[in-house]
SEPANU-835941 format. One record per residue (C-alpha): residue in one letter; x, z, y. Coordinates in steps of 0.25 Angstrom, whole numbers, plus 5000, padded with zeros to 4 digits. Each point is the difference from the previous one (the first is absolute). Last residue first. Layout:
! residues N
aXZY...
! end
This chain:
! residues 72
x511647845456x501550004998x500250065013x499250124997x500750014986x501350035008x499350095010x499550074987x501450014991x500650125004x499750094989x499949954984x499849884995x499249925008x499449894992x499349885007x498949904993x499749884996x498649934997x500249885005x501349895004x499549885008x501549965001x499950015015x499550164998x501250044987x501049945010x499550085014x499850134990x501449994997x500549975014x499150125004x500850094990x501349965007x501149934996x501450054994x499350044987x500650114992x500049954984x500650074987x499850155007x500550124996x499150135003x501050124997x500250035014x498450055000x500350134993x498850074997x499049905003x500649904991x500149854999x501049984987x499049964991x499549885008x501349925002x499649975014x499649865006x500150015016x499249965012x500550105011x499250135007x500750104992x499549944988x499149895000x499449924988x499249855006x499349954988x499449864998x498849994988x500449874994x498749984990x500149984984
! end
């Protein structure tokens, strides 16, 4: 089995979400296990020096493209 890194966005910051609880009709009920204090690009940096391939970038829901941009 290969690592695949992934890089999930919401709100234009890395986070880990409880996934049942992201919700288009009422988006204060997304709880989060993780909010990452370091930018998307820091991610994508770590996953590039340690030869990391075949990742990819989640954005879930709006406000997450100049986020993504940066990542790339």
């Amino acid at each position: 089995m290969k690592f695949r890194p992934c890089i999930d966005l919401h709100d234009g910051v890395v986070k880990q979400i409880v996934g049942s609880t992201l919700c288009d009709t009422d988006p204060q009920a997304v709880q989060t296990n993780f909010v990452a204090e370091k930018p998307p690009s820091w991610f994508a940096g770590l996953y590039r020096a340690d030869n990391l391939t075949g990742g990819h970038i989640i954005k879930l829901g709006p406000g997450n493209d100049a986020a993504a941009e940066e990542a790339l």
